[in-house]
N, C-alpha and C positions, 0 to 999 in steps of 0.2 A: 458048514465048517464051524465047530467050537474051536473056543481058545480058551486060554486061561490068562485075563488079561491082567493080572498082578502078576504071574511068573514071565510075564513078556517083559512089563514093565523092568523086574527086577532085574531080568537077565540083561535086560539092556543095558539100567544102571552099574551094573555090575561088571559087566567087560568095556564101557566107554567111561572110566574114571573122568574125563574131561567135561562130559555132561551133565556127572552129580555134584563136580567142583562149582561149575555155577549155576546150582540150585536147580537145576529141570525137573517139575516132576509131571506126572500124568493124570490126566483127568478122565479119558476114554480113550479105549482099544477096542474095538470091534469086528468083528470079522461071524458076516452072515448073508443071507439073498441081497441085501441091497450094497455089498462092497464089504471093502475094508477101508479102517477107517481110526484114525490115531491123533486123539486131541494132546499136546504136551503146552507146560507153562511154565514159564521164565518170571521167575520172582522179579520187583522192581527192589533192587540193591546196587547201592553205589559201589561194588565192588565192580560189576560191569558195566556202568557208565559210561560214557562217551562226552568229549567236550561241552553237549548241551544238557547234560542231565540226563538223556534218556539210556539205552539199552545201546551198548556199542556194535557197530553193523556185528562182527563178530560174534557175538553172545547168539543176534537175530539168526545167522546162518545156521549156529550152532544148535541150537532151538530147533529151525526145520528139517534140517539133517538128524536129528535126531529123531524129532515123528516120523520122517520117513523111514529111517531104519525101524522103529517099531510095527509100522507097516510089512515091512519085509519079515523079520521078527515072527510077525502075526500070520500071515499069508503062507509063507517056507519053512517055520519051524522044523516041519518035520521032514522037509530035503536034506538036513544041515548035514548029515550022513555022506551024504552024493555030491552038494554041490554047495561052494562059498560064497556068501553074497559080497557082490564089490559096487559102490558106487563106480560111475562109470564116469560122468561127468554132471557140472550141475551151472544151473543160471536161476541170480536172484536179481529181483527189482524191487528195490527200496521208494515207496510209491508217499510215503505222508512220515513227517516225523513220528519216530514213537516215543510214548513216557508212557513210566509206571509199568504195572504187569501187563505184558504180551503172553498170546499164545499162537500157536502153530497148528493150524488143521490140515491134517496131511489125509489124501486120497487116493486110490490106486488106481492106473489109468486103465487095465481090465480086469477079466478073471480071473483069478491064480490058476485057475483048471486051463486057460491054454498058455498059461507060462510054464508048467508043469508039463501040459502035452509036449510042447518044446526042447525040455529036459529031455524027458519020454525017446523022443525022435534024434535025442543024440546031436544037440544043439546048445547053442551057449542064449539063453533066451536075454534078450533085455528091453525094459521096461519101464514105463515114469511113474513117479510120483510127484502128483501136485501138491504144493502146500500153498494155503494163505496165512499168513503172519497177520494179527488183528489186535486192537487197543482192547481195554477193559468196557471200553464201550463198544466192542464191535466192530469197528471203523478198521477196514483194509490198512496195515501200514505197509506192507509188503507181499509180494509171490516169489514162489521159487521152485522148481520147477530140477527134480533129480534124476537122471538116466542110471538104474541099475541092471547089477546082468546077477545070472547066478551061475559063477564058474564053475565046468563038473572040476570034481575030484577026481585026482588020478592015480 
């Protein structure tokens, strides 16, 4: 599977105005034999700050929901004809305080080839994406963990 991961990125930017409002941008999109795969990063600015200085849960949510839609993005693009992608439901665990710049590495919990077969078979497939939210040192500050489906089109 190629992609084009600056027209992922932009399209994303580009229909979730709320993600570019506070600063998300992209570092890698991937999509190849070993997964797919969507690094995103949240600037450290006191616009999203939270009472201790760092990144408000908020901004962090916004951040992993966001790689994970570039995941989907990446993975479906070219379903988007046939079927809408809708988060389904989502859990995060805020595990270590964060400061400064966070990023979100988001992963696909299988193949897109039998999310597709799915499709295929005249089903509403749904599917996770992991993400870990991480300091500028690496250090886990959070996971979060999104159930998507790709509605058909009717």
């Amino acid at each position: 599977m190629t992609i084009d991961a600056t027209a992922v990125a932009e399209g994303l930017l580009r229909t979730v105005p709320f993600a570019r409002t506070i600063g998300i941008t992209f570092t890698e999109i991937t999509a190849d034999a070993d997964g797919v795969r969507a690094v995103a990063v949240l600037p450290d600015d006191p616009a999203v700050h939270n009472h201790v200085g760092g990144p408000h849960a908020g901004a962090m949510f916004t951040l992993a929901e966001t790689a994970s839609g570039a995941i989907v993005l990446a993975a479906f693009g070219d379903q988007l004809h046939r079927a809408t992608p809708l988060a389904v439901r989502a859990g995060i665990a805020y595990q270590k305080l964060a400061m400064g710049v966070v990023t979100a590495t988001a992963t696909l919990s299988r193949p897109p080839s039998d999310i597709v077969a799915e499709l295929d078979a005249g089903q509403r497939p749904e599917f996770e994406v992991a993400i870990v939210i991480a300091n500028a040192a690496g250090v886990t500050t959070g996971e979060m963990t999104i159930t998507w489906t790709l509605r058909p089109n009717r």
